[in-house]
C-alpha positions, 0 to 999 in steps of 0.5 A: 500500500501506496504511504501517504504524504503524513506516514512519510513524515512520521516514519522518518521520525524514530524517536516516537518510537522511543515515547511509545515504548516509555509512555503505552505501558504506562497508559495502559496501567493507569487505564486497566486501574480504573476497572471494567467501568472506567474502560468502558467509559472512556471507550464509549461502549455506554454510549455504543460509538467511539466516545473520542472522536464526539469529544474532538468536537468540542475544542475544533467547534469552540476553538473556531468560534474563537477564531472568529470571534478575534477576528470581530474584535479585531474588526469592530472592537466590540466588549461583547465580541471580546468577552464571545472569543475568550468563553469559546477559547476556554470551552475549547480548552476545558473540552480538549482536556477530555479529548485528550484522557479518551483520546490516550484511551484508544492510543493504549494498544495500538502498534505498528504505524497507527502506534507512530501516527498516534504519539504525532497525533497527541504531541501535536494535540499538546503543544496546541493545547498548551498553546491554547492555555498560554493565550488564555493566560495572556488573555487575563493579565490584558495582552490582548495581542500577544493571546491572540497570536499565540491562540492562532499559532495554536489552532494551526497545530491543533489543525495539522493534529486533526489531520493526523486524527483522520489519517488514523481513522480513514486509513489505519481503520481505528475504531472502524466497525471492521465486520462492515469489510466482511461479507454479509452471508447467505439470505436463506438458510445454508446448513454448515455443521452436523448438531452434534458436532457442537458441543455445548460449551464450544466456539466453533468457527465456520465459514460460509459465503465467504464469511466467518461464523462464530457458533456456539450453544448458550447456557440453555441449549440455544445454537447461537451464531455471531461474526467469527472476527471481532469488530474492534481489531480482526480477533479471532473470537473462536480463539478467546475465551468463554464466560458463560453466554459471552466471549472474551477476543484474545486480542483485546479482551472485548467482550460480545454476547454469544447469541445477540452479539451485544458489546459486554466489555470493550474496547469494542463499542459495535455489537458483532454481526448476528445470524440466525440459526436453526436445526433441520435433519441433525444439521445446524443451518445459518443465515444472516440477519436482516440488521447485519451491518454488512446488508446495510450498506451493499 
C-alpha cells in the first residue's frame, strides 16, 4: 500500500518510537486501574460509538468560534465580541482536556504505524493545547495581542493534529466497525455443521459465503451464531475465551454476547454481526440477519 504524504513524515521520525515504548505501558496501567467501568467509559461502549472522536468536537467547534470571534474584535472592537472569543477559547480548552484522557484511551494498544501516527497525533494535540492555555493566560493579565497570536499559532497545530486524527481513522481503520469489510452471508438458510458436532460449551468457527461464523450453544441449549472476527481489531473470537453466554477476543479482551452479539466489555463499542440459526435433519443451518451491518450498506 501506496504511504501517504503524513506516514512519510512520521516514519522518518524514530524517536516516537522511543515515547511509545516509555509512555503505552504506562497508559495502559493507569487505564486497566480504573476497572471494567472506567474502560468502558472512556471507550464509549455506554454510549455504543467511539466516545473520542464526539469529544474532538468540542475544542475544533469552540476553538473556531474563537477564531472568529478575534477576528470581530479585531474588526469592530466590540466588549461583547471580546468577552464571545475568550468563553469559546476556554470551552475549547476545558473540552480538549477530555479529548485528550479518551483520546490516550484508544492510543493504549495500538502498534505498528497507527502506534507512530498516534504519539504525532497527541504531541501535536499538546503543544496546541498548551498553546491554547498560554493565550488564555495572556488573555487575563490584558495582552490582548500577544493571546491572540499565540491562540492562532495554536489552532494551526491543533489543525495539522486533526489531520493526523483522520489519517488514523480513514486509513489505519481505528475504531472502524471492521465486520462492515466482511461479507454479509447467505439470505436463506445454508446448513454448515452436523448438531452434534457442537458441543455445548464450544466456539466453533465456520465459514460460509465467504464469511466467518462464530457458533456456539448458550447456557440453555440455544445454537447461537455471531461474526467469527471481532469488530474492534480482526480477533479471532473462536480463539478467546468463554464466560458463560459471552466471549472474551484474545486480542483485546472485548467482550460480545454469544447469541445477540451485544458489546459486554470493550474496547469494542459495535455489537458483532448476528445470524440466525436453526436445526433441520441433525444439521445446524445459518443465515444472516436482516440488521447485519454488512446488508446495510451493499
Amino acid at each position: 500500500m501506496a504511504e501517504t504524504l503524513m506516514q512519510r513524515v512520521v516514519e522518518a521520525l524514530p524517536f516516537l518510537d522511543d515515547i511509545a515504548d516509555d509512555v503505552q505501558p504506562k497508559v495502559q496501567e493507569a487505564v486497566d486501574a480504573g476497572g471494567t467501568t472506567v474502560r468502558n467509559v472512556l471507550d464509549g461502549v455506554w454510549l455504543e460509538a467511539p466516545l473520542h472522536p464526539a469529544l474532538t468536537d468540542v475544542p475544533v467547534g469552540a476553538w473556531t468560534a474563537a477564531l472568529v470571534f478575534d477576528g470581530l474584535d479585531v474588526a469592530t472592537g466590540k466588549e461583547s465580541v471580546r468577552h464571545a472569543a475568550d468563553a469559546s477559547l476556554v470551552f475549547g480548552t476545558l473540552g480538549a482536556f477530555g479529548a485528550a484522557l479518551t483520546g490516550l484511551s484508544d492510543w493504549r494498544y495500538l502498534s505498528g504505524g497507527s502506534r507512530r501516527m498516534g504519539v504525532a497525533h497527541g504531541l501535536l494535540n499538546t503543544f496546541g493545547l498548551v498553546l491554547s492555555v498560554v493565550s488564555i493566560v495572556f488573555r487575563a493579565t490584558g495582552r490582548r495581542n500577544a493571546g491572540r497570536l499565540t491562540f492562532l499559532a495554536g489552532y494551526s497545530i491543533s489543525g495539522m493534529a486533526t489531520h493526523l486524527g483522520g489519517e488514523l481513522s480513514y486509513h489505519y481503520g481505528l475504531r472502524v466497525d471492521r465486520n462492515v469489510f466482511e461479507e454479509a452471508g447467505p439470505d436463506e438458510f445454508v446448513p454448515v455443521l452436523d448438531e452434534n458436532e457442537l458441543a455445548r460449551d464450544d466456539l466453533r468457527r465456520v465459514e460460509v459465503e465467504g464469511v466467518g461464523v462464530l457458533l456456539s450453544r448458550s447456557t440453555a441449549g440455544e445454537v447461537c451464531a455471531i461474526a467469527a472476527t471481532c469488530n474492534h481489531f480482526s480477533g479471532p473470537l473462536e480463539a478467546g475465551d468463554r464466560e458463560g453466554d459471552t466471549v472474551v477476543c484474545p486480542l483485546h479482551e472485548s467482550r460480545f454476547e454469544l447469541c445477540s452479539g451485544e458489546v459486554i466489555d470493550g474496547p469494542a463499542v459495535f455489537p458483532q454481526s448476528r445470524y440466525e440459526t436453526r436445526v433441520r435433519n441433525g444439521r445446524i443451518e445459518v443465515k444472516a440477519a436482516a440488521e447485519n451491518v454488512q446488508k446495510k450498506i451493499r
